[in-house]
N, C-alpha and C positions, 0 to 999 in steps of 0.2 A: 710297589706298583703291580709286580703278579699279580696281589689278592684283588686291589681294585680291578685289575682288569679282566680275574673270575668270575667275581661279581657281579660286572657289568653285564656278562656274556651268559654267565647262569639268569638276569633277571631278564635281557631279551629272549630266552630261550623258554624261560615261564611265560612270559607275554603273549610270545607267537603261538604255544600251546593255550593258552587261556582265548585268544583270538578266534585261533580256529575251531574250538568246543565252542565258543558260542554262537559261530556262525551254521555251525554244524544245526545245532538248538534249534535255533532262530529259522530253520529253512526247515526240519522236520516241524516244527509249531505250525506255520505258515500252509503247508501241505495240510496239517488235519484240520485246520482253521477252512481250508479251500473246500475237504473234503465234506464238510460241515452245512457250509454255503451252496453247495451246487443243489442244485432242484433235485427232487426225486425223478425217476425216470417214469414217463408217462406211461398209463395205463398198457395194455395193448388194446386197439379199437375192437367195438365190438363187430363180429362177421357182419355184413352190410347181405341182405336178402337182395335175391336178383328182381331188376326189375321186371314187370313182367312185360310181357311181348304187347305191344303198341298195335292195336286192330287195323288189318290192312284196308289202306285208301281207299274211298267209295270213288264210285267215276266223278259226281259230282267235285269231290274233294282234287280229283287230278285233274281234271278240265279249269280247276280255280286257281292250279298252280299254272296250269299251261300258259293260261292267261297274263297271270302275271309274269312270266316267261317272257311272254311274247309282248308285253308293254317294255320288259329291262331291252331288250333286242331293239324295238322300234324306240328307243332314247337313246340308245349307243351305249349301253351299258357291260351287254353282251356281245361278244361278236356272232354271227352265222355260226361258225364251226360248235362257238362254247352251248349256244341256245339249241343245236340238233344234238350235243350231247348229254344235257341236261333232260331233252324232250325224251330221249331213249331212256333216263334212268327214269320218270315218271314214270314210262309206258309199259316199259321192259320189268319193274320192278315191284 
């Protein structure tokens, strides 16, 4: 009965070693399998040139904002206070 019961003990003891090598395998494969699959890493964009500077508003061009200002105000769109601040960054700016 000893030896049967070396044997049993020697062959779960291979088992659990042979188990965990191959779990071990199977999870480094899986990683270079992943490593494999992932996209390459994008470019870097190239430098974006600044826009240039946007020519400042003609009167006409501020007087055609005012107006329409002054229509969102007379619908209730804007109140008094938002439509005099608005009017100052046309004016002002």
């Amino acid at each position: 009965m000893p030896g049967l019961l070396r044997g049993v003990a020697r062959t779960a003891v291979v088992a659990g070693t042979a188990t965990a090598v191959s779990n071990r395998v199977s999870r480094r494969q899986a990683g270079r399998w992943a490593e494999q699959e992932a996209p390459a890493p994008a470019p870097a964009p190239a430098p974006v040139a600044p826009a240039p500077a946007a020519a400042a508003p003609t009167m006409d061009d501020k007087i055609s904002q005012l107006q329409r200002l002054g229509q969102l105000r007379d619908q209730g769109v804007l109140t008094e206070a938002e439509f005099a601040a608005q009017k100052q960054n046309i004016l002002g700016g």
